[in-house]
C-alpha positions as CSV (number, residue, x, y, z in Angstrom):
1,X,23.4,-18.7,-53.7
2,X,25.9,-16.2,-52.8
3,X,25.8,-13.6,-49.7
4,X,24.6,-10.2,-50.8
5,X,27.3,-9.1,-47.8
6,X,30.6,-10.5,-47.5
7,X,31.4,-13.1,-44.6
8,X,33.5,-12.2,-41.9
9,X,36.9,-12.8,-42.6
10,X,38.8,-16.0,-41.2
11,X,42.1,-14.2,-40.1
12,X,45.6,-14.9,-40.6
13,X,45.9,-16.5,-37.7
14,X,42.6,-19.2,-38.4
15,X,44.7,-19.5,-41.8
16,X,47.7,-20.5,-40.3
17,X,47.1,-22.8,-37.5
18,X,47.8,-26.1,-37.9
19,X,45.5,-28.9,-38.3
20,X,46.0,-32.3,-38.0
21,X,46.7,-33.1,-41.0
22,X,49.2,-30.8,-41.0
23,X,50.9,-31.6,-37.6
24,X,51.0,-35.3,-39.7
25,X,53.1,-33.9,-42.6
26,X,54.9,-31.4,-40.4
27,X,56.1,-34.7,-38.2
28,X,56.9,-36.7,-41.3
29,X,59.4,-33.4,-42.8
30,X,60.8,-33.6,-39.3
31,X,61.8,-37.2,-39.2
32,X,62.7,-37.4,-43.0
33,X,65.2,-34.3,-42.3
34,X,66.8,-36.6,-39.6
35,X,67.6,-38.6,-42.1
36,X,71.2,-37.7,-44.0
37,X,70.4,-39.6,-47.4
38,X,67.3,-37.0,-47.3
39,X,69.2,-33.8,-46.6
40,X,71.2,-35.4,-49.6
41,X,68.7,-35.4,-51.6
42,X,69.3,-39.6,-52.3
43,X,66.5,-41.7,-53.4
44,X,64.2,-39.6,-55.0
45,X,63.8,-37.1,-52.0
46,X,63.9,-34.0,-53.5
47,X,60.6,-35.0,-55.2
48,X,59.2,-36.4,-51.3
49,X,60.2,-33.1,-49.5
50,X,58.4,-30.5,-52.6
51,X,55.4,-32.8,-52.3
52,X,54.7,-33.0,-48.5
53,X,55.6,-29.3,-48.2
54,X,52.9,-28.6,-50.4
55,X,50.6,-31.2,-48.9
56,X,51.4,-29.2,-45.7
57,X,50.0,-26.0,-47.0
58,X,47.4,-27.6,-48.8
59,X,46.2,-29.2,-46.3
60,X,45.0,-26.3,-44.5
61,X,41.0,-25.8,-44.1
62,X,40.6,-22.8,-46.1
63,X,42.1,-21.3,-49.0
64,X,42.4,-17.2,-49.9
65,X,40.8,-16.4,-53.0
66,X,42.3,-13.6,-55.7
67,X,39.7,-11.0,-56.6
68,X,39.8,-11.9,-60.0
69,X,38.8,-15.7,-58.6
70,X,36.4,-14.5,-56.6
71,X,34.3,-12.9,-59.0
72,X,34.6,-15.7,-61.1
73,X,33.2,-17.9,-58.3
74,X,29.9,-15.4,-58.2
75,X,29.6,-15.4,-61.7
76,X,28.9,-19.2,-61.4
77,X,27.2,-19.2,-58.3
78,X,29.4,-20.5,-56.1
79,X,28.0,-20.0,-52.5
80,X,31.1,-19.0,-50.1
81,X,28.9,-20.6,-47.0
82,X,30.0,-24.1,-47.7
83,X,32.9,-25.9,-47.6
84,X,33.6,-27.9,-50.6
85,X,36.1,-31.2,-51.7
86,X,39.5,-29.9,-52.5
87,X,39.2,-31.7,-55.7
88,X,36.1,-29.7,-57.0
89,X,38.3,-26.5,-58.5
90,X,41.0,-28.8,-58.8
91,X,42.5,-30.0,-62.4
92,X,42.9,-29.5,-65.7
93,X,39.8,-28.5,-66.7
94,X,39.5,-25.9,-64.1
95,X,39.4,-22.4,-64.9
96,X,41.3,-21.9,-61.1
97,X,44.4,-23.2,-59.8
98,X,45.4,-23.9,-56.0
99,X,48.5,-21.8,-55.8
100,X,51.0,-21.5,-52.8
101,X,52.0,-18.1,-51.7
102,X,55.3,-19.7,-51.5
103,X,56.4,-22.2,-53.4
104,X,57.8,-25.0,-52.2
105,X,61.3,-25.2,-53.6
106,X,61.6,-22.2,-51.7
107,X,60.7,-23.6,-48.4
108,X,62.7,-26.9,-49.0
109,X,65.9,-24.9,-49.1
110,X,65.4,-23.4,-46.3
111,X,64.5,-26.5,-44.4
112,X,67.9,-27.9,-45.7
113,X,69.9,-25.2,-45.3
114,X,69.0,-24.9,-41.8
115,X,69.0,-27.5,-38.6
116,X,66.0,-29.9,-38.6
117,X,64.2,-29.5,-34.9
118,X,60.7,-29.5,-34.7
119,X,60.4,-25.7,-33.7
120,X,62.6,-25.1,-37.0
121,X,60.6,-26.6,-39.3
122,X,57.7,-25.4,-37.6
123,X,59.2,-21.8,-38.1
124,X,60.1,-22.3,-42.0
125,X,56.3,-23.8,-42.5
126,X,54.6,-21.2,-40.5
127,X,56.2,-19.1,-43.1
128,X,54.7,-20.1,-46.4
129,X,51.5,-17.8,-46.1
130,X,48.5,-18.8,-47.7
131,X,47.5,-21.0,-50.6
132,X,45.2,-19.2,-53.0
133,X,42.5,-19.8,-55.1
134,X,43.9,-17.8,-58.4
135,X,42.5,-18.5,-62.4
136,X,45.0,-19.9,-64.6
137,X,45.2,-16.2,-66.5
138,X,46.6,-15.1,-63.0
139,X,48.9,-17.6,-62.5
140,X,50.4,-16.7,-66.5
141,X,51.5,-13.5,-64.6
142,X,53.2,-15.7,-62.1
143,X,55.1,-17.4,-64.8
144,X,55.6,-15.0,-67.3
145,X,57.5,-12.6,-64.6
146,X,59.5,-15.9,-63.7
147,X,57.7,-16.5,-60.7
148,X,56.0,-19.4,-61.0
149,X,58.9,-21.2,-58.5
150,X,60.7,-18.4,-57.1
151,X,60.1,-15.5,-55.0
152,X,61.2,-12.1,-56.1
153,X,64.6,-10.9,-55.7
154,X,65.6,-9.6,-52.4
155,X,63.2,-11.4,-50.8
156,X,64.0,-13.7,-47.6
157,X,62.5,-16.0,-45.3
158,X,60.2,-14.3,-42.9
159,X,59.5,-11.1,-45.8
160,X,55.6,-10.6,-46.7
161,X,54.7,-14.4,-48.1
162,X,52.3,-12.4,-50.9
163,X,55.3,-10.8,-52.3
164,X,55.4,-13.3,-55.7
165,X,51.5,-11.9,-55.8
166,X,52.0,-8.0,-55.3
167,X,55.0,-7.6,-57.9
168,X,52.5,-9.2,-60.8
169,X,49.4,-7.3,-59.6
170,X,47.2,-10.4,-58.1
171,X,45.1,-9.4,-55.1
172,X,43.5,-11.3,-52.8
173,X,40.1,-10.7,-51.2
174,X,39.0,-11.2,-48.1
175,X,37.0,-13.7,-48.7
176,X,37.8,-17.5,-48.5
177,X,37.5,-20.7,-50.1
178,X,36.7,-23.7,-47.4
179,X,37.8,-26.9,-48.1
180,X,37.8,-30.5,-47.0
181,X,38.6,-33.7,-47.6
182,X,41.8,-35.8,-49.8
183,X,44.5,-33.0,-50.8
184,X,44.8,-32.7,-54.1
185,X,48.3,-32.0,-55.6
């Protein structure tokens, strides 16, 4: 059953703060980035670092959902209230996808480009905004404007993290999608 009135909100801040999950991931980029066959990119790493920077945002407890999604979700009855497995929108044969705000390529250079410390790392992750709840259709946009990896040019580190979204016309509500249990990637 879906609210006839929409929820409060869970702010930015809710969004971003770190769980423990995360903390684990953001500790394990920390300590792989120490490491100079990883900053080399030896041994399969560039594959490890993409991965658990997207666990890392993943991981978080709730997820934004596009407007698009979100009427999708009351279309099918999808009651907002509870908090569901990651893996329940997740796959294939979903009509959504689970899509960083920015992608993780993106992040990894900047983690590499710059000095690993624990506040820097915590700086670049604080900075990869939301993941989103988006349908497939949406994410098409993403890809067809060649943003399905990339952010749009001009934009840097620390610039509005919904920036791929805005240039291809995806909004996000302000409602939100909360999840528990394995991350799915």
């Amino acid at each position: 059953m879906l609210l006839s009135t929409p929820l409060p909100a869970i702010s930015l801040l809710q969004l971003v703060s770190e769980n423990r999950d995360q903390r684990a991931l953001r500790l394990w980029l920390t300590a792989g980035l120490q490491i100079p066959e990883v900053v080399s990119l030896h041994g399969d790493a560039n594959y490890l670092l993409n991965n658990m920077i997207a666990k890392y945002t993943l991981a978080e407890d709730a997820y934004r959902i596009s407007v698009q999604a979100l009427q999708a979700f009351q279309d099918h009855g999808v009651d907002l209230r509870q908090t569901y497995t990651r893996s329940r929108f997740y796959g294939k044969g979903s009509g959504f996808m689970y899509e960083h705000a920015v992608p993780a390529q993106v992040l990894r250079q900047a983690l590499l480009a710059g000095r690993a410390t624990e506040s820097s790392v915590a700086a670049v992750l604080r900075s990869a905004g939301p993941v989103a709840v988006l349908l497939r259709e949406e994410n098409q946009h993403l890809r067809a404007a060649g943003l399905n990896a990339k952010m749009p040019d001009g934009w840097v580190l620390g610039d509005d993290p919904l920036a791929r979204y805005n240039a291809v016309g995806i909004a996000l509500s302000d409602q939100v999608l909360r999840v528990k249990g394995a991350i799915c990637r």
